[in-house]
C-alpha positions in Angstrom: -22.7 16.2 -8.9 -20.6 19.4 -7.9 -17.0 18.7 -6.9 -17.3 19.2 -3.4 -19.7 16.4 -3.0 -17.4 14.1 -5.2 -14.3 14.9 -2.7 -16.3 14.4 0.6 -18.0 11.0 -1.0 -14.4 10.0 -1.8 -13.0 10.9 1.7 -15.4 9.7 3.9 -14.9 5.7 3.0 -10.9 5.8 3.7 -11.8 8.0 7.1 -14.1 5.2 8.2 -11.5 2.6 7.5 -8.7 3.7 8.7 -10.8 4.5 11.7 -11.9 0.9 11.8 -8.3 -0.4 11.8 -7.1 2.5 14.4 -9.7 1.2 17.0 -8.7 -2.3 16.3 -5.2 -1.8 17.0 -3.2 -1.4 21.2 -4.2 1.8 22.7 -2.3 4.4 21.9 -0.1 3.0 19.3 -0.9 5.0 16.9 -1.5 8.9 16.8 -4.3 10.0 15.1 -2.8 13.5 14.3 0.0 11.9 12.3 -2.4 9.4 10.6 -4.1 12.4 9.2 -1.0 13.5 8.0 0.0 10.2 6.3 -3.4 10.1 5.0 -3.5 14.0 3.5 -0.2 13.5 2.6 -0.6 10.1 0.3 -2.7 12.9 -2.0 0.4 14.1 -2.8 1.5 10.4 -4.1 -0.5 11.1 -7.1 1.3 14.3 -7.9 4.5 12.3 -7.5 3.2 9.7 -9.9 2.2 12.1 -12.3 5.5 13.7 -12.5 7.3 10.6 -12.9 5.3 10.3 -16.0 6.3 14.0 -17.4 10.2 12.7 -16.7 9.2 9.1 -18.6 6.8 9.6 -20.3 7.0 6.1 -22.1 6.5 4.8 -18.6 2.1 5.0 -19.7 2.5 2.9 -22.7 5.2 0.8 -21.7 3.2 -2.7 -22.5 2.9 -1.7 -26.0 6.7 -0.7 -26.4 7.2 -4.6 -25.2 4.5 -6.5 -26.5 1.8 -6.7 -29.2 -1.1 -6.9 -27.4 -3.3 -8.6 -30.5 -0.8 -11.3 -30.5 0.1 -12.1 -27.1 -2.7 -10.1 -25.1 -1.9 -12.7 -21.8 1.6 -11.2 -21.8 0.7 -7.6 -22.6 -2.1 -7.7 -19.5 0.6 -9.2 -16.8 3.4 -6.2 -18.1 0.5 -3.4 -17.6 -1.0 -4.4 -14.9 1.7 -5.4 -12.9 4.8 -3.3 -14.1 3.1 -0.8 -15.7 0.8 0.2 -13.0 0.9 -1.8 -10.1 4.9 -1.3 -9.5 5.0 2.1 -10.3 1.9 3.4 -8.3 3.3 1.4 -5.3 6.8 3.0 -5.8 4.8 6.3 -5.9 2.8 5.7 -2.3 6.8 4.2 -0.8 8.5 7.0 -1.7 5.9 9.8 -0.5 5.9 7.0 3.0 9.6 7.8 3.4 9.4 11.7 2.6 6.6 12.5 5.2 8.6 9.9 7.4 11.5 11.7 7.2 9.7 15.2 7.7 8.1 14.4 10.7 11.4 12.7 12.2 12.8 16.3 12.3 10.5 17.0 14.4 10.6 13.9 16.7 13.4 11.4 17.7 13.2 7.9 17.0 11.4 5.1 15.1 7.1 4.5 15.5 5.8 1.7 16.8 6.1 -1.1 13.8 2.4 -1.4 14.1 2.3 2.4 13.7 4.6 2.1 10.8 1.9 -0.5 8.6 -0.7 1.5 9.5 0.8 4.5 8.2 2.0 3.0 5.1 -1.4 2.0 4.8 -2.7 5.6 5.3 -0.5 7.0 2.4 -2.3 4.3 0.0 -5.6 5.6 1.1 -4.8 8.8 0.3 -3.6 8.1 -3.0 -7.0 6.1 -3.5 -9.1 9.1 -2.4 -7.5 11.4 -5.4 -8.1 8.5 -7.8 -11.3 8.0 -6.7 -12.2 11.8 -7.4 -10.6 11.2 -10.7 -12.5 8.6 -11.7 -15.7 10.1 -10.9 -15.2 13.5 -12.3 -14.4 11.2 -15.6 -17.3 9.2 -14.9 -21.1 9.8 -16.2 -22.3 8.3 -13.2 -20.1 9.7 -10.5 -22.0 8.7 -7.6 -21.8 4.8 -8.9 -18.8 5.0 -9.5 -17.1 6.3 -6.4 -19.6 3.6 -4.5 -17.9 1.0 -6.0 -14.6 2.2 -6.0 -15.0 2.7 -2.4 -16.0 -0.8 -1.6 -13.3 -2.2 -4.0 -10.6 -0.3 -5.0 -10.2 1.8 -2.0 -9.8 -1.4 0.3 -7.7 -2.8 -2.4 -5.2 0.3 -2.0 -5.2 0.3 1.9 -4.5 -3.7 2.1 -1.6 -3.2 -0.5 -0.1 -0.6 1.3 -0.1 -2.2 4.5 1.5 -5.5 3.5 4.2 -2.8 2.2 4.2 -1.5 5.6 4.1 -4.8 7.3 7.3 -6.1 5.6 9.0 -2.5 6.5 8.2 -2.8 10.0 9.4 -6.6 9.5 12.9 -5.3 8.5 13.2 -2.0 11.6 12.2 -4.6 14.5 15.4 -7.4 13.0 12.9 -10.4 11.7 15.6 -13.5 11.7 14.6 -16.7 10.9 17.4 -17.8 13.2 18.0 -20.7 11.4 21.6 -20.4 10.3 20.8 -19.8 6.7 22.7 -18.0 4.1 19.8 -15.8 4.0 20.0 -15.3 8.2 23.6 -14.9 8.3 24.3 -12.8 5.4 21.2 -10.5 5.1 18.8 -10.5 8.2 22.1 -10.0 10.8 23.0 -7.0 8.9 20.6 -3.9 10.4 21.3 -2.1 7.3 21.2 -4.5 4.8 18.1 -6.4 6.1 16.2 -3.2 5.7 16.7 -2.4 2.6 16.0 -5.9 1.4 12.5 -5.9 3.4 12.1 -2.8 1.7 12.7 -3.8 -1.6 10.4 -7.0 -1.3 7.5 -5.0 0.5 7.2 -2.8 -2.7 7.3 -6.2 -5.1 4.6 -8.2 -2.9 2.7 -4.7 -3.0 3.0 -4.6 -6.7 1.9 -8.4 -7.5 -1.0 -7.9 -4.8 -1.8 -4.6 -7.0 -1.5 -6.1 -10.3 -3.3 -9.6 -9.6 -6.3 -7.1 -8.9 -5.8 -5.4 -11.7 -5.3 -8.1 -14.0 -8.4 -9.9 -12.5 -10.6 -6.9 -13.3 -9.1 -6.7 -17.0 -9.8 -10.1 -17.6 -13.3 -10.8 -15.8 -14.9 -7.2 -15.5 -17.7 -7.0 -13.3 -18.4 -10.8 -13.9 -15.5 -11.3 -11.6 -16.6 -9.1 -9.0 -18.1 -12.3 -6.5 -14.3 -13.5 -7.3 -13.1 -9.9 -6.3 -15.0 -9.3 -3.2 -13.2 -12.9 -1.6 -9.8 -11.7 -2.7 -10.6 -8.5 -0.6 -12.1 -10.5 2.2 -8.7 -12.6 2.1 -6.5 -10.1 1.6 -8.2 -8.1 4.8 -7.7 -11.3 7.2 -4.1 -11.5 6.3 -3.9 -7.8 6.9 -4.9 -8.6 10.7 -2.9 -11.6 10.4 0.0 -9.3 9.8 -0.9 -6.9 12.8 -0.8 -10.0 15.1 2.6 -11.5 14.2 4.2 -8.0 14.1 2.9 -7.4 17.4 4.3 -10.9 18.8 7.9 -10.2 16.9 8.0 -6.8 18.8 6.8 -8.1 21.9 9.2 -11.1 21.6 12.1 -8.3 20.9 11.4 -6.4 23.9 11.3 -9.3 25.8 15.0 -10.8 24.9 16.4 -6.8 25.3 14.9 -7.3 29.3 16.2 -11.0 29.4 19.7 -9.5 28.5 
């Protein structure tokens, strides 16, 4: 299969999902034109990746510098998949979010809509899945198989963990408080600045666990696991609606209390 063919098979599944979630989202809260750009610009997340590794280079066999995989193998599979890969390839797709974030904010004032802001997060992951996806088939001696299934699997796996990043982002820019007098509300959620980073910071962990629970249940099942895997996806793409719903109600709710006052 020539290379052309492997990069349009592995960009057409993350244009007709994103598409899918663009149409299912309020009119004109998102702009397709800087969708595209989140979504081209996740391919670069990869490179970033990659050159994280050249600087750390024991970063790719950190499991094995921790644990002895013949005699604790349960331990060395949680360390890879979710610290070795899934934390470091979600770091990867945040930190290339917040640079084409802050390029396009030279360019235009203020903040995007917080549903804008999941979806783009979201986008960035796709992106990143569309150059893995051509790396795995390139590598692969059924190419065509194996971007199918990637596409159905491992691509939606990569959008849903990057917008549960984006949801908890968005959750920390519209000022989530749980108004309940906590330590928690007091100290962190009243502070703008504070709260931020903090939803930041636990977007990127629940990212990671999402990431390396599908990992670690494709290391340990294989493709006997895949009914298993296909209901995780079906779950995890629910909750990413879910998400989109209560962000939307939070906003609304927000917008509503600014008219009150």
């Amino acid at each position: 299969m020539g290379i052309l063919n492997l990069i349009a098979l592995s960009f057409i599944p993350a244009v007709i999902y994103s598409f899918i979630i663009y149409i299912s989202l309020p009119y004109k809260t998102i702009k397709l034109k800087t969708g595209l750009t989140y979504l081209i610009g996740g391919f670069f997340s990869v490179g970033l990746l990659l050159y994280f590794f050249q600087i750390f280079p024991v970063w790719t066999n950190l499991s094995d510098y921790i644990v002895d995989k013949y005699k604790d193998p349960l331990y060395y599979l949680h360390i890879e998949n979710f610290i070795q890969i899934g934390l470091i390839e979600e770091l990867s797709k945040l930190g290339t979010f917040f640079l084409i974030e802050w390029y396009i904010r030279k360019k235009s004032d203020g903040e995007a809509h917080p549903l804008a802001t999941m979806f783009y997060v979201g986008m960035v992951s796709l992106g990143f899945a569309v150059i893995e996806n051509i790396s795995y088939g390139i590598n692969s001696v059924t190419p065509l198989d194996t971007i199918m299934w990637r596409s159905i699997t491992a691509v939606i796996g990569h959008m849903v963990f990057g917008m549960f990043m984006g949801y908890w982002i968005s959750l920390g820019r519209v000022g989530a408080r749980l108004k309940n007098r906590s330590i928690v509300d007091i100290i962190i959620l009243k502070n703008d600045k504070l709260r931020r980073r903090v939803f930041i910071l636990i977007g990127l962990i629940l990212a990671a666990i999402l990431h390396g629970l599908y990992d670690l249940h494709i290391s340990i099942t294989g493709i006997t696991g895949i009914t298993t895997l296909y209901m995780l996806l079906m779950i995890s793409v629910l909750g990413v609606f879910w998400c989109f719903k209560n962000l939307t109600k939070i906003h609304n709710d927000k917008l509503s209390s600014k008219v009150d006052n």
